[in-house]
TORPA-4810 file (N, C-alpha, C, O; in nm, 3 decimals):
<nodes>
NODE_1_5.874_4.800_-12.520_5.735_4.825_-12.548_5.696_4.745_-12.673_5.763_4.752_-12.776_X
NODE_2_5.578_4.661_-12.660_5.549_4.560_-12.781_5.397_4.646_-12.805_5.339_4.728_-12.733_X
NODE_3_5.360_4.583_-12.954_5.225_4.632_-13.019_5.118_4.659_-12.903_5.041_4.751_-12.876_X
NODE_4_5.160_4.503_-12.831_5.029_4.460_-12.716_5.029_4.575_-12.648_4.917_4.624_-12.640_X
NODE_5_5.151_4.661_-12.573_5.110_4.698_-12.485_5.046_4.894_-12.533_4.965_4.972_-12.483_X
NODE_6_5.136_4.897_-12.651_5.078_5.039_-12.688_4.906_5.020_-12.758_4.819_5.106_-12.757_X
NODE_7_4.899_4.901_-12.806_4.746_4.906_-12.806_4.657_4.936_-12.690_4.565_5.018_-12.684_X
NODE_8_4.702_4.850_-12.596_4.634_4.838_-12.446_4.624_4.962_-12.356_4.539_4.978_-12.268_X
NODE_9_4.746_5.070_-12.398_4.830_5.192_-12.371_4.695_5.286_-12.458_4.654_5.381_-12.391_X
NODE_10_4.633_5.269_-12.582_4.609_5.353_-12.642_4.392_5.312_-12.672_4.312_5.383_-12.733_X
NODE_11_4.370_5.193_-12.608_4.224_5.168_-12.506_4.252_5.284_-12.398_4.202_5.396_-12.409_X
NODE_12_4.313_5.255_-12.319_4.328_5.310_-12.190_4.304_5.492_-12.212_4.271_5.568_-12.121_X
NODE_13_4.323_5.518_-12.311_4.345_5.683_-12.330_4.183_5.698_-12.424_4.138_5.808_-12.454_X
NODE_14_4.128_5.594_-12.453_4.002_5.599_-12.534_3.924_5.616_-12.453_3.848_5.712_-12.450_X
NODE_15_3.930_5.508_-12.359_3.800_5.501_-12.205_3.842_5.619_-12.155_3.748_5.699_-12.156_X
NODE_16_3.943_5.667_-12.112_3.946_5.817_-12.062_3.836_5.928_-12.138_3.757_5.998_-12.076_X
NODE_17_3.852_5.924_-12.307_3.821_6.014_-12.358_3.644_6.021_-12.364_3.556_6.093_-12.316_X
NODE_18_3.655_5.899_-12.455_3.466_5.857_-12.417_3.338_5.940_-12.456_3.229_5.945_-12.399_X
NODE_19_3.392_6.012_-12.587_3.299_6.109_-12.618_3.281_6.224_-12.501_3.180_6.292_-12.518_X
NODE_20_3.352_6.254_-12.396_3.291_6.395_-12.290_3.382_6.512_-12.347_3.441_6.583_-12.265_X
NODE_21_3.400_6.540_-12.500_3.467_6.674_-12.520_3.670_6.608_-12.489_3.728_6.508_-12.447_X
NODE_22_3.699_6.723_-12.538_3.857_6.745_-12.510_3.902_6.783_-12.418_3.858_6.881_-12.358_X
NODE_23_4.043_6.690_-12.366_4.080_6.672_-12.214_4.187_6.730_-12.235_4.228_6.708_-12.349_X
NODE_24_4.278_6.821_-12.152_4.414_6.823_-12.134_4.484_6.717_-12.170_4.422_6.611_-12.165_X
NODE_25_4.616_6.713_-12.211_4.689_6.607_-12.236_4.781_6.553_-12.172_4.848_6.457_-12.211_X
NODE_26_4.799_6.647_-12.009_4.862_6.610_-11.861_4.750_6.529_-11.822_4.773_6.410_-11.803_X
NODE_27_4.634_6.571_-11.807_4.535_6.499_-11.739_4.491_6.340_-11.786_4.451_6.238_-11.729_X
NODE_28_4.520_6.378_-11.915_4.486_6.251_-11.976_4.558_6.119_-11.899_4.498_6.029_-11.840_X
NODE_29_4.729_6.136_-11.921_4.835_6.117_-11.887_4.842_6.053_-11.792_4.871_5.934_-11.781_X
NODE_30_4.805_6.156_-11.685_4.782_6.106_-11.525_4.698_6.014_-11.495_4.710_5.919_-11.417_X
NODE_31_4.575_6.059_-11.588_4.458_5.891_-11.502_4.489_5.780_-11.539_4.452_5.680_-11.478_X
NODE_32_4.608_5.772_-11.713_4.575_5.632_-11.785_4.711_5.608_-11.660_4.723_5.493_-11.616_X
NODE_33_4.809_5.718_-11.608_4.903_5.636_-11.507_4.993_5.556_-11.629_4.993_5.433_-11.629_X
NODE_34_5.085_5.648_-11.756_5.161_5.638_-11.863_5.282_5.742_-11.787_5.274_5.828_-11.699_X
NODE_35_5.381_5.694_-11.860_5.552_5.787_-11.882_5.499_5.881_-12.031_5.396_5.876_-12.098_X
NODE_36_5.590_5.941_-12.038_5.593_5.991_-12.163_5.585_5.944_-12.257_5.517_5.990_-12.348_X
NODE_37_5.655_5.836_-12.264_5.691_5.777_-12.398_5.620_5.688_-12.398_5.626_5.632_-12.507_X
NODE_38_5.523_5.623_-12.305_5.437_5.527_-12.342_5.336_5.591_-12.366_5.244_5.519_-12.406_X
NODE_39_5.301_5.746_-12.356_5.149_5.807_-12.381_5.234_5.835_-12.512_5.195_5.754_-12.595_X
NODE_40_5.323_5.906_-12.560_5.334_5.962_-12.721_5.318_5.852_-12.791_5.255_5.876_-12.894_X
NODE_41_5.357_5.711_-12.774_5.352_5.606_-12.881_5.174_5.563_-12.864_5.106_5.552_-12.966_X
NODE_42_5.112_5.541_-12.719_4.981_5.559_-12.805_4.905_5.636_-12.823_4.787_5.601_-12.827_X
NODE_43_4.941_5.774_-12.843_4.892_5.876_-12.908_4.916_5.876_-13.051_4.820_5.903_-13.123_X
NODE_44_5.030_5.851_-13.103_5.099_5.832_-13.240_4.958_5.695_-13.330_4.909_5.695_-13.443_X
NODE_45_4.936_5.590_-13.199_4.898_5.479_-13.264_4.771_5.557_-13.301_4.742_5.552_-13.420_X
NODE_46_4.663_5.651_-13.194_4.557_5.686_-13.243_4.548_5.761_-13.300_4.441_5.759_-13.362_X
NODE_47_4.617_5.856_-13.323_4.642_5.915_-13.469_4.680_5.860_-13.588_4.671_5.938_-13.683_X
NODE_48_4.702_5.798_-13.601_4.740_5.710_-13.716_4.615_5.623_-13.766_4.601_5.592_-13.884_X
NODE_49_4.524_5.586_-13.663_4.449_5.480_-13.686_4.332_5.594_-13.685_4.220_5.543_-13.692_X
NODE_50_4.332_5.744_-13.677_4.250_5.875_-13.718_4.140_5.875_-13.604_4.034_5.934_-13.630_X
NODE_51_4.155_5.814_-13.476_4.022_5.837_-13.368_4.067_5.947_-13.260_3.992_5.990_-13.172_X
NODE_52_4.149_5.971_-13.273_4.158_6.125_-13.240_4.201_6.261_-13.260_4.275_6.262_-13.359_X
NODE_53_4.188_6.375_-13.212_4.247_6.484_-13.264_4.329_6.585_-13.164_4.285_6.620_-13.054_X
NODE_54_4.402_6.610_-13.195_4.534_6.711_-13.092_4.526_6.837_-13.102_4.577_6.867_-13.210_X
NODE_55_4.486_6.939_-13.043_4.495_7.039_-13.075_4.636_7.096_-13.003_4.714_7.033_-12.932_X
NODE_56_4.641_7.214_-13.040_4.775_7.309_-12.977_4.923_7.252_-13.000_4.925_7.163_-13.084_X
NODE_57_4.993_7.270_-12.968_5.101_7.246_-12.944_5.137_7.118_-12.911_5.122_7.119_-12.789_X
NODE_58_5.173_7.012_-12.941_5.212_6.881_-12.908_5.317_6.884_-12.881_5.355_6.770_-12.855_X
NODE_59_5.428_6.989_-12.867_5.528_6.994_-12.713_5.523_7.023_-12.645_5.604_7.000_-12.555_X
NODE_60_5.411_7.108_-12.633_5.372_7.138_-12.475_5.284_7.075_-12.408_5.241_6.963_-12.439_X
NODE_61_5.236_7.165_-12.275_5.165_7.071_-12.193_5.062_7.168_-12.254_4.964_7.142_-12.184_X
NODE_62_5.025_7.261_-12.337_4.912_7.312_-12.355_4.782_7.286_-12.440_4.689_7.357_-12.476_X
NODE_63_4.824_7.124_-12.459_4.762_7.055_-12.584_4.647_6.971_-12.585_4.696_6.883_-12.514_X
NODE_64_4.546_6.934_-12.607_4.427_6.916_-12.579_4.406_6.805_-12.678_4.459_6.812_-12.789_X
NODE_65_4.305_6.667_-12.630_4.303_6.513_-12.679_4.153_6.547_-12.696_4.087_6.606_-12.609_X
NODE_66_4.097_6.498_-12.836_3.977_6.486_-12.832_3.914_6.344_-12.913_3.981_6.290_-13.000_X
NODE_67_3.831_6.311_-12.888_3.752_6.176_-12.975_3.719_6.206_-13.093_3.630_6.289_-13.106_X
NODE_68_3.789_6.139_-13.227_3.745_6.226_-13.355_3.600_6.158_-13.349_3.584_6.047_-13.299_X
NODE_69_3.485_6.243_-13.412_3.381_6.168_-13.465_3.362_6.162_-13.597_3.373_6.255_-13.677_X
NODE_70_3.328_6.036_-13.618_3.299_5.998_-13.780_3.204_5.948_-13.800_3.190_5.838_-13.746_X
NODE_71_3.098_5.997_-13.880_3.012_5.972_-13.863_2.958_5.824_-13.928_3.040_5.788_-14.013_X
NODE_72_2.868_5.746_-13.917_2.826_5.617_-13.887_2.851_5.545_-14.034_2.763_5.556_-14.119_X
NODE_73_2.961_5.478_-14.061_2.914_5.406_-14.196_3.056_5.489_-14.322_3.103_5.457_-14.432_X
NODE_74_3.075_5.585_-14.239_3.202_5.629_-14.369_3.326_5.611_-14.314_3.359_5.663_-14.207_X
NODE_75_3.405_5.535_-14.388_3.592_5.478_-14.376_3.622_5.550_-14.428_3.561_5.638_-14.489_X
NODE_76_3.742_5.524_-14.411_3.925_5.616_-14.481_3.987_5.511_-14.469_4.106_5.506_-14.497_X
</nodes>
């Protein structure tokens, strides 16, 4: 797995998300059509880079992906 593809890995889970609220994190999973380990590394990347948020449990399947919003004009 190179940068390219967990970036490309971690678009793919953005267009899923798309501002419509928080998705399951099986469901997510299933549409981008990821393994495990290619959805945790770009989950890791968008957390890191702060555009999204995890709720619940992140070992389970009971865990929920949402689009952080920030509002227009303020960095970290």
């Amino acid at each position: 797995m190179t940068k390219v593809n967990i970036s490309t890995n971690a678009q793919s889970i953005m267009s899923v998300l798309n501002g419509k609220g928080a998705k399951d994190y099986e469901q997510v999973r299933q549409r981008v059509h990821l393994s495990e380990r290619e959805m945790g590394a770009a989950i890791g990347w968008l957390l890191r880079e702060n555009s999204i948020v995890v709720e619940g449990e992140a070992d389970s399947d009971n865990c929920t992906i949402s689009e952080k919003n920030i509002p227009y004009g303020i960095y970290y």
